[in-house]
Structures are given as C-alpha cells and as structure tokens.
C-alpha positions in Angstrom: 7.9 197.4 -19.3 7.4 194.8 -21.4 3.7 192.6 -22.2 5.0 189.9 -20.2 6.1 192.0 -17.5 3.0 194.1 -16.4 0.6 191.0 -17.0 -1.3 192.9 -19.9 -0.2 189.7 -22.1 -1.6 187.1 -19.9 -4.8 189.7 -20.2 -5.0 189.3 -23.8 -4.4 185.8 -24.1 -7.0 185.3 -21.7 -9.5 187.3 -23.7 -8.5 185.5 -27.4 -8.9 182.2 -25.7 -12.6 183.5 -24.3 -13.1 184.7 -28.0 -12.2 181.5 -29.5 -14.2 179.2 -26.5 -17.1 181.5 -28.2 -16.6 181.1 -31.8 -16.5 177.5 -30.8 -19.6 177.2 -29.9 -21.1 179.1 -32.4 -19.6 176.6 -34.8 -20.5 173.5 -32.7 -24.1 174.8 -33.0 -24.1 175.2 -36.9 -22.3 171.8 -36.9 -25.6 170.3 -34.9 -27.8 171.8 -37.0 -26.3 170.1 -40.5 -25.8 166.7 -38.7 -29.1 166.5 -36.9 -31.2 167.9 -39.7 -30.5 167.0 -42.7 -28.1 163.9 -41.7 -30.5 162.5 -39.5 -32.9 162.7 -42.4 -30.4 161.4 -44.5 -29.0 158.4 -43.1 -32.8 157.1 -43.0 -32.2 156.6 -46.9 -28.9 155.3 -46.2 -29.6 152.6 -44.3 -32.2 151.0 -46.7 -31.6 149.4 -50.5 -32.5 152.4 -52.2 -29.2 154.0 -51.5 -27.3 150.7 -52.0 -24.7 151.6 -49.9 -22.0 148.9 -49.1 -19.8 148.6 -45.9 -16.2 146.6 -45.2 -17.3 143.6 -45.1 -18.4 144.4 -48.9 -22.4 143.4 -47.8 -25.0 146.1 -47.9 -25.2 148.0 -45.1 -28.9 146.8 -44.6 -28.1 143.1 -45.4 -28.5 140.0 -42.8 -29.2 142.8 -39.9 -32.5 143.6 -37.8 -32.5 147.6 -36.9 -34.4 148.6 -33.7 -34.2 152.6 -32.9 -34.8 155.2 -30.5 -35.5 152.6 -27.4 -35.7 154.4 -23.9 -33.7 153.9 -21.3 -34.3 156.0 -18.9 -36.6 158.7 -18.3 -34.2 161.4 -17.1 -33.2 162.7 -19.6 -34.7 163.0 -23.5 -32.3 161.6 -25.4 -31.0 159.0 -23.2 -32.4 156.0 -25.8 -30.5 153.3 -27.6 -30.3 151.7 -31.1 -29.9 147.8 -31.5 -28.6 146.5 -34.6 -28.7 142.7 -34.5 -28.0 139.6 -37.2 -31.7 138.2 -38.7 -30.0 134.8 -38.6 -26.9 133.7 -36.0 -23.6 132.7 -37.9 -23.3 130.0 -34.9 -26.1 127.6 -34.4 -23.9 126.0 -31.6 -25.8 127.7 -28.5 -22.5 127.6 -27.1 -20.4 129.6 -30.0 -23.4 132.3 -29.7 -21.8 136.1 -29.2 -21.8 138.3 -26.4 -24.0 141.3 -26.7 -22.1 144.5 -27.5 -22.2 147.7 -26.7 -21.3 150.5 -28.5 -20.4 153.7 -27.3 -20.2 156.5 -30.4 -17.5 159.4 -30.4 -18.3 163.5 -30.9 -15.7 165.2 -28.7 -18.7 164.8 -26.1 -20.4 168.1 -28.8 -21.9 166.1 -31.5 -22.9 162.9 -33.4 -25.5 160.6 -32.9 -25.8 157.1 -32.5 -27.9 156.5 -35.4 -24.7 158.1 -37.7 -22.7 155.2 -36.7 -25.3 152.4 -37.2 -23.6 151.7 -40.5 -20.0 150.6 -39.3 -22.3 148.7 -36.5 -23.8 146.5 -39.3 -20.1 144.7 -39.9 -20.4 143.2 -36.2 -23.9 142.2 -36.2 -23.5 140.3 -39.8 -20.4 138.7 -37.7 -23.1 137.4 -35.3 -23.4 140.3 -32.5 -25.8 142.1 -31.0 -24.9 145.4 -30.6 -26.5 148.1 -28.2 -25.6 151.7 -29.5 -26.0 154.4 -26.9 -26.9 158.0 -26.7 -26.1 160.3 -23.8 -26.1 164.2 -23.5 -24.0 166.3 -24.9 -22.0 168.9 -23.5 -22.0 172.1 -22.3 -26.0 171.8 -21.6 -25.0 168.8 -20.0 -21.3 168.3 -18.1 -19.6 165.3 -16.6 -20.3 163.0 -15.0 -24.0 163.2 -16.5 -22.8 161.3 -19.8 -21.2 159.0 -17.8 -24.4 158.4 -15.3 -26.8 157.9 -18.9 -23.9 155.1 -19.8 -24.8 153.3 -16.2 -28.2 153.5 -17.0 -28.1 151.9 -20.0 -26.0 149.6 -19.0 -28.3 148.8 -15.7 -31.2 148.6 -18.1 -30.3 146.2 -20.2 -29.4 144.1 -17.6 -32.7 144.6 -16.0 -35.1 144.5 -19.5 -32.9 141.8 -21.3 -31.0 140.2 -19.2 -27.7 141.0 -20.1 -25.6 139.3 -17.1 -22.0 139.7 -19.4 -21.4 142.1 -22.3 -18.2 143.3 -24.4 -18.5 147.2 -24.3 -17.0 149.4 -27.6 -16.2 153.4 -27.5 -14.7 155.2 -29.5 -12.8 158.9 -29.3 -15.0 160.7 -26.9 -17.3 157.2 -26.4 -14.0 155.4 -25.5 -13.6 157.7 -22.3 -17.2 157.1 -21.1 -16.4 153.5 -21.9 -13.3 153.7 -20.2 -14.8 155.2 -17.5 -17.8 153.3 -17.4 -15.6 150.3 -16.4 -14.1 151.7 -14.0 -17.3 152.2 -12.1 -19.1 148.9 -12.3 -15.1 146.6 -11.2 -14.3 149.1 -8.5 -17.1 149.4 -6.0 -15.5 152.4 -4.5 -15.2 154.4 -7.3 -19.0 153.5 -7.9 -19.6 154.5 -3.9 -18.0 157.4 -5.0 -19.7 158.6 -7.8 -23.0 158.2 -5.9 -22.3 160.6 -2.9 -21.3 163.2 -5.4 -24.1 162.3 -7.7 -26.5 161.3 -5.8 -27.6 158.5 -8.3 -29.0 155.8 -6.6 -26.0 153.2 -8.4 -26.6 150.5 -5.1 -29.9 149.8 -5.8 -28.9 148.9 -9.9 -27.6 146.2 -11.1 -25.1 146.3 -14.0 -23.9 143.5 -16.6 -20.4 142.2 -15.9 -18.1 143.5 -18.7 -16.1 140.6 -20.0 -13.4 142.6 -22.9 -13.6 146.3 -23.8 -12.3 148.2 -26.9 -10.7 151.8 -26.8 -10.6 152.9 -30.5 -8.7 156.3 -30.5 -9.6 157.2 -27.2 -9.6 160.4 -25.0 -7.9 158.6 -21.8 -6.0 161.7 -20.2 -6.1 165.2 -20.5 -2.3 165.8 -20.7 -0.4 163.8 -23.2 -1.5 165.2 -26.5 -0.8 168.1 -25.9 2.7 168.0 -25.7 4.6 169.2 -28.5 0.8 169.9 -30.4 0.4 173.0 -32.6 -1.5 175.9 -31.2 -4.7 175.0 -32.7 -4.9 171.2 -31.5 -3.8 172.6 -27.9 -7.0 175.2 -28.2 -8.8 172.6 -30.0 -8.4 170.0 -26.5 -9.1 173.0 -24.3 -12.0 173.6 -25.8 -13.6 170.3 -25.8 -12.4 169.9 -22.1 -14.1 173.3 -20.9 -17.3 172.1 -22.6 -17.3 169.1 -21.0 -16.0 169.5 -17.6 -16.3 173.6 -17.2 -15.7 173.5 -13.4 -14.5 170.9 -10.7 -17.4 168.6 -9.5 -17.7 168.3 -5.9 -15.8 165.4 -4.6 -14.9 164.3 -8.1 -13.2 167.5 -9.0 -12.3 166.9 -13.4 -11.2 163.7 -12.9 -12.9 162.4 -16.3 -10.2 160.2 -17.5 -8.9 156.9 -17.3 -5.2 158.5 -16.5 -7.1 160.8 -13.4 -8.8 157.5 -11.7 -5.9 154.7 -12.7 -4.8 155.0 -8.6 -7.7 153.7 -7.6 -8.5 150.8 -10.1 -8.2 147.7 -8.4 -9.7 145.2 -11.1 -10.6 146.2 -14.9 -11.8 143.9 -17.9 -9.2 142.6 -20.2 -8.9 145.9 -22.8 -7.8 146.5 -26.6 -6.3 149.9 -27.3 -6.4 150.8 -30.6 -5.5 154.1 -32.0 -4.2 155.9 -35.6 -0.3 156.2 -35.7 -1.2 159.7 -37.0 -3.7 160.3 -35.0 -3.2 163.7 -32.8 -4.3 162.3 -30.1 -2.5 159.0 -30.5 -0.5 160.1 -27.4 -3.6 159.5 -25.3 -4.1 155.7 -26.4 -0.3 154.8 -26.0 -0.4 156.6 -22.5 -3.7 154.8 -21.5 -2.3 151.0 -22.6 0.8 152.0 -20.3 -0.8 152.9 -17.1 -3.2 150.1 -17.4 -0.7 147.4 -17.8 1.7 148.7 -14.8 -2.2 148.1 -13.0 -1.5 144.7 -14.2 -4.5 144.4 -16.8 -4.5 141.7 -19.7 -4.1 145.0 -22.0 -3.2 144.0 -26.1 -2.3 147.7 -28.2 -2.1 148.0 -31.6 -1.3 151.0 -33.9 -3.2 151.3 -37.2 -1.2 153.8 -40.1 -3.5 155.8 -40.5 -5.5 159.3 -38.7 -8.7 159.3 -36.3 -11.9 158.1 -37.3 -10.4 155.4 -39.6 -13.5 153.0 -38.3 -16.7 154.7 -39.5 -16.1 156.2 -42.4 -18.3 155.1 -44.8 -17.0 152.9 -47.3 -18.4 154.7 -50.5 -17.1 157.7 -49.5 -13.8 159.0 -51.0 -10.3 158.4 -48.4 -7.0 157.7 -48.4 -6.5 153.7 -49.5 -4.5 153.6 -45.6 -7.6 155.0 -43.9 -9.7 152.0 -45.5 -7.1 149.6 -44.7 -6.6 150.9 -41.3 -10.4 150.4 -41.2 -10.8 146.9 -42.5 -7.6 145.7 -40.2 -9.4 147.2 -37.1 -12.6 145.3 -38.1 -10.6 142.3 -38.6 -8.9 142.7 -35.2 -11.9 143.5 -33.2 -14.2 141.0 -34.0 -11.0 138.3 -33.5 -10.7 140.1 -30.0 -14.5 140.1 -29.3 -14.5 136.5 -30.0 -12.3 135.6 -27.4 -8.8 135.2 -29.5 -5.3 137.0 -28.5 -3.4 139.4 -30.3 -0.4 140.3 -30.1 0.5 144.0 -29.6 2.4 146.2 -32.1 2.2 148.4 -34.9 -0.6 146.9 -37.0 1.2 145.5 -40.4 -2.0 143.9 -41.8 -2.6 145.7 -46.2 -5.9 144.1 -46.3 -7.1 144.8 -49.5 -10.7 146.1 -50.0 -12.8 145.7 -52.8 -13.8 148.1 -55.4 -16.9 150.2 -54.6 -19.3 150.1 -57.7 -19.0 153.3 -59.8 -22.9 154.8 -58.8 -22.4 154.0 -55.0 -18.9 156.3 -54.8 -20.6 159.1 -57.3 -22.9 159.0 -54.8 -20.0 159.0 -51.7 -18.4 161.8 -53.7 -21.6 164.5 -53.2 -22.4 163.2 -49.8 -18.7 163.8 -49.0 -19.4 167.3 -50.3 -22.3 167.8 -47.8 -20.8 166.4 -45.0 -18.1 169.3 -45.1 -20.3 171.9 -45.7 -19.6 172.5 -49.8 -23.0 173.2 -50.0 -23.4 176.1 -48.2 -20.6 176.8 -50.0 -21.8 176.7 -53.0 -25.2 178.6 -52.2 -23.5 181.2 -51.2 -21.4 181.8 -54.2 -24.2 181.2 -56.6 -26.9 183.3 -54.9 -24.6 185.6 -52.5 -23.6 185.7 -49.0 -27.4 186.5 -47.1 -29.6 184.8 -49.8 -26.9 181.7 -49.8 -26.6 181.5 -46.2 -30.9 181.9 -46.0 -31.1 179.1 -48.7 -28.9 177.0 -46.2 -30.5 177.3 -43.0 -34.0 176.8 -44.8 -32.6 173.2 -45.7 -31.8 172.5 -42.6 -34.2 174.0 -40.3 -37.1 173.1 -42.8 -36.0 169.5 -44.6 -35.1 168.0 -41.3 -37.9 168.9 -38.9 -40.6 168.5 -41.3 -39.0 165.1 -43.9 -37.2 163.7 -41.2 -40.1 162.5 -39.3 -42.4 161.6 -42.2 -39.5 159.4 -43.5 -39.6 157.7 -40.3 -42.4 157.1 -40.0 -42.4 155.4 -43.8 -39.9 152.9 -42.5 -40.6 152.2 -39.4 -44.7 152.6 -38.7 -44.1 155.5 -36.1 -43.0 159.2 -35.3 -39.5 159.5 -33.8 -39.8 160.1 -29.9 
C-alpha cells in the first residue's frame, strides 16, 4: 500500500508544513529583533544630515520636510500611533492647488516593518507638496484580522475628528495595500461597515471617517488564490504562512474573508484606484486579478506594470539595486504623484527609462554596508570571526543592548522626548 494510499503521506506533509509554520516564526522573531533594534536606532541617523542620505527625487531625505512621530491614535492598542511627514513650505500658494492629505499605509506581510522605516520614500511626496499620515497597526499572529484593519479605521476616524480631514487620498503597499484595500471597502459600503461592527463589536456608527477621494495599491495582497498558481513550493509555503499568521481561524460572521477578491460581491461604490505592481513580482498575479474584478464592479481603475520585482518603491536610493528596480521606482513616483494630483493615466505596461542621477561615492559606500546589515552579513560575519556561540552572543548583544538602551537616548537628542 502505497504513502498516498493509507494517508501516512498527507500525515507527513501535515507535520513538515507545522515544522516549517514553526521555523517561521522563529525567523520572523529574529527578523523583529534586527529591524526594531538596531534599525529603529538606525534610521534616527538616517533621516538627519549627518548621514546625507539622498532619495529619488535627488533632495536629501531630510530636505523641505517637517517630521512629526509616534502620534497616538487610539488607546487600544500600544502601537496604534502615526508618523506625519509634511512640506516646511507648500509648492502651491494657490489655496486652491493645495494637496490632499495622504495616507500611507506600510507593507510587512502583516509580520514586520514599521512605519518609521518607510519615512524616507514618504519624503518624495511631501517635497511634492503632501501631507502624508503614515500608520502603524499590530502585527500578526499576537494580533489577527480584522484587528489591523479596525487600528486603520481608527486612524482614519481620528484624523478626521483631530484635524479635520473631511477627504484624503489613501496609499498601501504589499501587506498595507490589502488593509488599504480593505479599508475602503468599509467606509463606501455601509453594509460591509454594519457588518464588521456586529462581528467586532467596534462601535464604527458612532465615528466618523474622511471620504477617500483616489487610492493607490502598490504590489498589493488582494486575494488569496492567484499567486499561487503555477508558484514554486517555497512561495506557495511562503503565502500560507503569512495567511495562517494573519487570519489563523475563520472570524465569526466574517469567516477569512481579508481580501479585496473575498468582499468584491458586495462592493457597491469604491474610490477611483491605481494598481500598480512589479512585472516580476511573485505576487504580480494578485494586482492584475484585483484591477480585473474591480473594473467588471465598474470602478474608474488605471493599472500599470513596472519591470521590475516587489518593493521597487522604498528601497533606499544609496543602497545598491538593479538600475530597473530604480527606474521602476522613480517611474512609480512619477506616476503616483501625477495620479494623486488629479491627472489620468493610461493603463499598460509601464515603458517610462527615467534616468536617475548618480549617488555621490560616500553616500553608496555607505548604502553598500547598510545593505550588508540589512541582510544579516553581520551576524554573519561574527560568527565566522569569533565562532558560532560567541558570534551569535556578539549578535544578540547588538541588538538587544544598542537598540533598547541608544535608541531612546538618540531620540530623545532629536526630538526633546523619550519614545512612547
């Protein structure tokens, strides 16, 4: 009797993929740990003048912009603050021509990255004249759908209740671009958002929300299904995996419908969109599928392909990359803020070579070693200097020590107060 047969092999993949769901998160853990430590510590010096960093736009990634961090909110939750990133002077002095706020919405696979991270890509839209409102949410597993999505209304209710905001454009990419996604199917679909209450019991009636006027999904997560057709075994584990952290079991009366494709039935009105994904992208499938199911809703829906892989907007310009990925990047920029603005584009593969300029010599030595950190080359490296235990006891000092203890007293250098 073969594996297949007597069920032993549905046994043992069952126990490699509870293996691997482990391993998983003992990485995703280790990957916290460098970002939040010593990144978080890190990007403090990267988003003043002594690092002299330089962005797309080829400004300093500290020039023409006002930085305002680690505003709460809402109570709920600890980490539910936002960043705002705002021009120190308004390209338009028409009252009329001034910008929209934006929202921004960062990526992860719902597991990691923080908000401040992507301040410096932020920086190109606020020297174009936007304001733009970065979020944080929770993370998953310690928090699973739909409590990212209820720390996006929240936001979004706050800042029309502290500031104001009656219209805003909204941003998300990857994982941020299915909250995003998401989000705006809650606040043009009152059912959906009568929905979401019962099951939630958040008391969405009694906010009140911005209207959301255009909405960009950069390389976004908007089904579950698509890209994993024909995808190696990894990438199919690799999905899985982010999918069980996020939405582990079905959600009474909302089951794991998380995704633009599992709602699309019941969307009745949705903000003209921009779908924008990586032609190499593996989970390109998910932003072709999401542009078609929105237009056969009959949504004003303009999608344009960019040759290049995820994460092509973001990477820091210094940094070393593939000339396409920087291209891909500066195109998307140029796209975006025309589509922010209010202009049309047509859809199609993006055939745009902007050129960008050449990164002084210091500022990419400098993107060469941070590169180096990023991927963990220097744990690495301490390990094969000092051996496996001492190397690996080096590394976790750095981060467990630097971060906690630097972190804060950099902060509170810059900006005249401890970190919440």
């Amino acid at each position: 009797m073969s594996l297949a047969e007597d069920g032993s092999w549905g046994v043992v993949l069952w126990c490699l993929e509870e293996a691997g769901y482990w391993i998983g998160r003992v990485c995703v853990c280790y990957i916290r740990l460098w970002f939040d430590h010593f990144w978080t510590l890190y990007h403090y010096v990267w988003m003043t003048s002594l690092r002299r960093a330089h962005e797309l736009d080829g400004a300093g990634v500290w020039d023409g912009i006002r930085l305002t961090r680690h505003v709460r909110y809402s109570t709920c939750l600890k980490i539910e603050t936002l960043d705002i990133v705002e021009p120190l002077q308004s390209p338009h002095k028409d009252p009329q021509q001034a910008r929209l706020p934006l929202v921004y919405i960062h990526g992860g696979a719902f597991l990691v990255v923080k908000s401040e991270l992507a301040l410096p890509c932020l920086t190109n839209f606020a020297r174009s004249g936007f304001t733009v409102y970065s979020l944080e949410y929770p993370w998953s597993p310690e928090q699973t759908f739909p409590q990212a999505l209820l720390s996006v209304l929240r936001a979004l209710a706050f800042l029309r209740r502290e500031y104001g905001i009656t219209k805003c454009l909204m941003l998300g990419d990857s994982a941020g671009g299915c909250l995003a996604s998401m989000a705006a199917c809650i606040l043009c679909n009152e059912r959906m958002r009568q929905n979401l209450e019962e099951a939630t019991g958040e008391p969405l009636s009694d906010m009140s929300f911005p209207e959301i006027d255009r909405i960009i999904l950069l390389y976004a997560i908007l089904d579950q299904k698509s890209s994993m057709v024909g995808a190696s075994w990894i990438v199919k584990f690799g999905l899985r995996f982010i999918y069980r952290c996020y939405c582990p079991t079905p959600v009474a009366k909302l089951g794991c419908c998380f995704t633009l494709d599992d709602v699309v039935d019941q969307v009745e009105r949705y903000p003209k969109t921009f779908v924008a994904g990586g032609s190499d992208d593996l989970i390109f499938p998910s932003s072709v599928l999401g542009a078609e199911i929105l237009k056969r809703r009959g949504v004003d829906v303009t999608f344009r392909a960019y040759s290049s892989t995820h994460a092509f907007f973001g990477w820091p310009r210094p940094w070393p990359a593939p000339r396409r990925l920087r291209q891909a990047g500066a195109a998307f920029l140029k796209d975006a803020t025309a589509f922010l603005s209010g202009e049309s584009l047509p859809d199609g593969q993006s055939k745009v070579a902007l050129e960008v300029g050449p990164i002084p010599w210091l500022d990419a030595c400098l993107g060469v070693l941070e590169t180096s950190l990023l991927f963990g080359l220097l744990p690495l490296l301490l390990v094969g200097v000092f051996g496996m235990l001492r190397g690996i006891g080096i590394c976790f000092a750095v981060c467990i020590i630097l971060g906690p203890v630097m972190g804060p007293l950099t902060f509170r250098t810059l900006h005249g107060k401890w970190p919440e």
